[in-house]
DOSEZA-227942 format. One record per atom (N, C-alpha, C, O): z, y, x. Coordinates in steps of 0.1 Angstrom, whole numbers, plus 5000, padded with zeros to 4 digits. Each point is the difference from the previous one (the first is absolute). Layout:
ZYX ...
//
This chain:
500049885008 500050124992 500050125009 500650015011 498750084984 499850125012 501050134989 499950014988 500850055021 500850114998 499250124999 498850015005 501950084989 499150124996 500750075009 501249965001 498350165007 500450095006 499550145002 498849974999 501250125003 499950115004 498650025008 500349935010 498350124992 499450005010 500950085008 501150054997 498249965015 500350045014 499250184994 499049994992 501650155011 499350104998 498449995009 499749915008 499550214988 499049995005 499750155006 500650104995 498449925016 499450095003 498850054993 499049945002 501150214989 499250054994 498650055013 500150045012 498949944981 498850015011 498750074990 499149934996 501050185003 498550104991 499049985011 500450015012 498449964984 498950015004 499050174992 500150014988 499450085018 499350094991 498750045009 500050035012 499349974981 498950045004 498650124991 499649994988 500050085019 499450114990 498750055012 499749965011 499850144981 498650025009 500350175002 499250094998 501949915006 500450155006 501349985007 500949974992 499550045022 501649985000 500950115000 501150005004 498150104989 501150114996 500250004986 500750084994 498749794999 501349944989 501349975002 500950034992 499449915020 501249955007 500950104999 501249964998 498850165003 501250135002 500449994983 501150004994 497449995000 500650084984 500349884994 500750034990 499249805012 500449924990 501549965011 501149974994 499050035018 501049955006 501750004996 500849914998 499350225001 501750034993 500149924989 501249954999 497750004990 500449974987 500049845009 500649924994 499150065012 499949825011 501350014998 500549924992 500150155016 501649985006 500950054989 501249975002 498450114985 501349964990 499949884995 501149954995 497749975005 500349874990 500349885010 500449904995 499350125022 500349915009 500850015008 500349915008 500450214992 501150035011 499050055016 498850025001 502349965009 499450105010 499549875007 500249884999 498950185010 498849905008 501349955008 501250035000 497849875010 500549925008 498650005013 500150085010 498949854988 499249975003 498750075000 499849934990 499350125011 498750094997 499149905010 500649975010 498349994987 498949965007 498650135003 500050114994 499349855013 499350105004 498650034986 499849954988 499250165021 499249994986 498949885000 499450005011 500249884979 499149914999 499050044993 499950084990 499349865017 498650054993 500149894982 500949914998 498550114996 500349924988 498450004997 499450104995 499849775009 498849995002 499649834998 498849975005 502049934989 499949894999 499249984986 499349904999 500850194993 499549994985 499750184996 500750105002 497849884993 499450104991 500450014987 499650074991 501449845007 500449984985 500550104998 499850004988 500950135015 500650104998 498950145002 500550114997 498249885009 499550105002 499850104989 500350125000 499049814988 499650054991 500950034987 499550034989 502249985012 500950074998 500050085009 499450104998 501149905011 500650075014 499450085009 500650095005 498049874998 499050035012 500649925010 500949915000 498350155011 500649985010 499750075014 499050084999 501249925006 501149865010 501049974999 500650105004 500249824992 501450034998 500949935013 499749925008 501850164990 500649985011 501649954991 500450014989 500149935022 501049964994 500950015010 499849995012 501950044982 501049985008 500849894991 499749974988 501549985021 501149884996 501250055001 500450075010 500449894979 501350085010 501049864992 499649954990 501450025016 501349935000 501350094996 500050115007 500749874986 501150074994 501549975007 500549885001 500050235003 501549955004 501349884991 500749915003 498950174987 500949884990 499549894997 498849974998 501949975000 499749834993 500050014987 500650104996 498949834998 499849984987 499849884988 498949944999 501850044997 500049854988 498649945003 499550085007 499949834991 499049974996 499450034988 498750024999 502450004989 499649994989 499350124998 499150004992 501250135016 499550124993 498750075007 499650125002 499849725002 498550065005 499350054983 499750114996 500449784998 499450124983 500150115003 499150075004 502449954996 500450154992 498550095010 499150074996 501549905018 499150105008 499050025001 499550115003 499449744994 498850024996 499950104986 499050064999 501649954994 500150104989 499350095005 498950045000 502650035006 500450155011 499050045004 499550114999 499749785008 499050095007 498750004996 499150085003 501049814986 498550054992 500050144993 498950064999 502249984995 500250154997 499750085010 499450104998 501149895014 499550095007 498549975005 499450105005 500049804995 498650015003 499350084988 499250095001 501349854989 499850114981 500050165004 499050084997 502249975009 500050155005 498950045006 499850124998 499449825008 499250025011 498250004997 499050045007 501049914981 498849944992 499150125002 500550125000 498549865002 498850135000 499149954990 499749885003 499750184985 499449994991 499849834998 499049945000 502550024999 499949854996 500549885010 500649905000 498750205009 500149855016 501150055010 500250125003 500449775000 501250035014 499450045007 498849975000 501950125009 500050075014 500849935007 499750005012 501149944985 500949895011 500349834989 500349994988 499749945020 500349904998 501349895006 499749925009 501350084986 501350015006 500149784994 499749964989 500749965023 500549904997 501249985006 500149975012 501050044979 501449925006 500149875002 499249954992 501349975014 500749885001 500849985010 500450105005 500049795000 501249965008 499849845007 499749894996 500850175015 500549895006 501449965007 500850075006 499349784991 501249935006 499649955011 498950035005 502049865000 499649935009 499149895003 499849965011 499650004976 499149914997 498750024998 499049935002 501150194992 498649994990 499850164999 501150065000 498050004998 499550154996 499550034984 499149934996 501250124998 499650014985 499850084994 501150054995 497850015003 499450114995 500150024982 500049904992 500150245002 499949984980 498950044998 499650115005 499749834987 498650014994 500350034984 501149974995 498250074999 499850024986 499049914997 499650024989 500049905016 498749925001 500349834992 500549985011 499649954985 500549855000 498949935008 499050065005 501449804996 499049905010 500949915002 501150035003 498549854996 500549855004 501350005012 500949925000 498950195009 501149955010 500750114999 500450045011 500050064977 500450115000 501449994987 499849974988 501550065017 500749944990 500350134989 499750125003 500849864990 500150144988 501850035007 500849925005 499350204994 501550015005 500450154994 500550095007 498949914976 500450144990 499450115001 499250015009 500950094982 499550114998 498450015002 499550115003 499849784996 498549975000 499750035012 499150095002 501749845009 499549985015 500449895010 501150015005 498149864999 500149905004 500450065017 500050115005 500349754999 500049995013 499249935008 499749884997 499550195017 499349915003 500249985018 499950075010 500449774986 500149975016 499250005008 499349905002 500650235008 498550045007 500449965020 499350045010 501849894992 500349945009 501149935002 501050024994 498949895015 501549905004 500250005013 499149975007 501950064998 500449955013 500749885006 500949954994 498750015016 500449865008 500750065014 499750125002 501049835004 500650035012 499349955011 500450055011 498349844990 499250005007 498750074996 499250015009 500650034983 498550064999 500050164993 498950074998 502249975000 500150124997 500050024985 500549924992 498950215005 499250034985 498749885002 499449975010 500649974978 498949894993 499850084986 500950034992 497250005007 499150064992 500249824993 500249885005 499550194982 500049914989 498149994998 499350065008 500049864980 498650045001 499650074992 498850034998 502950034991 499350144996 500850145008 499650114996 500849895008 500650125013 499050115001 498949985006 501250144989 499450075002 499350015013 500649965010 497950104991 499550005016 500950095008 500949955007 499150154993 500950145002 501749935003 500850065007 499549834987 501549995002 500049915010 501049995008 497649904994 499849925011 499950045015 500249935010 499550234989 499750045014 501050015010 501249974998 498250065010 501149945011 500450155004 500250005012 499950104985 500350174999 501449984987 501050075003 499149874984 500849984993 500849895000 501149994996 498349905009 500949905006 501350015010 501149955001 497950185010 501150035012 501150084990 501249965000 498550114996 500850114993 501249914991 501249995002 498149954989 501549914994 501049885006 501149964995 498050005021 501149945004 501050115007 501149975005 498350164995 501450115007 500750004988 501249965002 498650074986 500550014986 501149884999 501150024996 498349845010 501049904996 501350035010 501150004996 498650035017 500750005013 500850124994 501050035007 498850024986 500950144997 500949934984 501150034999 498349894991 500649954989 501149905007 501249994997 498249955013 501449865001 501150105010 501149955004 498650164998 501550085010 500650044992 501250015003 498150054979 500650114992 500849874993 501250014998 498049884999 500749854986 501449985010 501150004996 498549965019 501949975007 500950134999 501149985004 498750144993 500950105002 500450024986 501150034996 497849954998 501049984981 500549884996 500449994989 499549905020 501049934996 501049995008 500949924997 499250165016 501449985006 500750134996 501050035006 498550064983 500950124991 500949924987 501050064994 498849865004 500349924989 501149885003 500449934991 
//
């Protein structure tokens, strides 16, 4: 019989990307009331794996990542996918986003992104936003791409960046549980 327990907290991780990066100054502050204060910032990525966004967005688009100081439930990746689709909503130009903001998180296992989207390997987890497991980690092989893993999440520019993200989650997960 398996016991029910508590997940382990997780490290909040927005991905945002837009075709101007002086979106970043005017959507940023509304980032950090619904996610708390950064931790992590990655540099600027080109966001060029998929044209799927041009014809909303234009392009070129560029993207930054950022990791959040606080830990956070699991449970309230919903709520935040909410949060920030309102703030991509703020930002709308005659209809179409100007940025495109994805939250999710990672633990020590696995990376997990919220989609509004459903799909076979995508679990529902409330407020009409599933979860989707867009990586796993092994202790011999690192981050492991799934064969739906976004291309952009497979690269080895975002790969490097989330294993500093994990290296920075497993120092913050031992210091909140030796406060306790």
């Amino acid at each position: 019989m398996s016991i029910p327990k508590n997940p382990d907290p997780a490290k909040l991780v927005v991905s945002c990307f837009m075709n101007s990066k002086a979106y970043l100054e005017k959507f940023f502050p509304m980032l950090e009331e619904v996610c708390g204060p950064v931790d992590i910032i990655s540099r600027w990525l080109d966001f060029d794996y998929t044209n799927y966004y041009y014809r909303e967005m234009g392009s070129p688009l560029f993207r930054k990542v950022f990791a959040f100081k606080n830990l956070i439930a699991q449970d309230e990746l919903s709520l935040i996918k909410e949060k920030t689709n309102e703030i991509e909503n703020r930002f709308e130009i005659s209809g179409k986003r100007a940025v495109n903001i994805d939250p999710g998180y990672l633990v020590s296992s696995r990376f997990i992104l919220a989609t509004g989207k459903e799909y076979s390997h995508r679990i529902y987890i409330g407020r009409k936003i599933y979860a989707d497991l867009t990586l796993m980690y092994s202790k011999k092989e690192g981050f492991k791409t799934l064969e739906w893993t976004y291309p952009d999440y497979a690269s080895q520019n975002m790969l490097s960046f989330l294993s500093k993200v994990r290296d920075k989650y497993l120092l913050d997960l031992k210091a909140s549980k030796g406060k306790k």
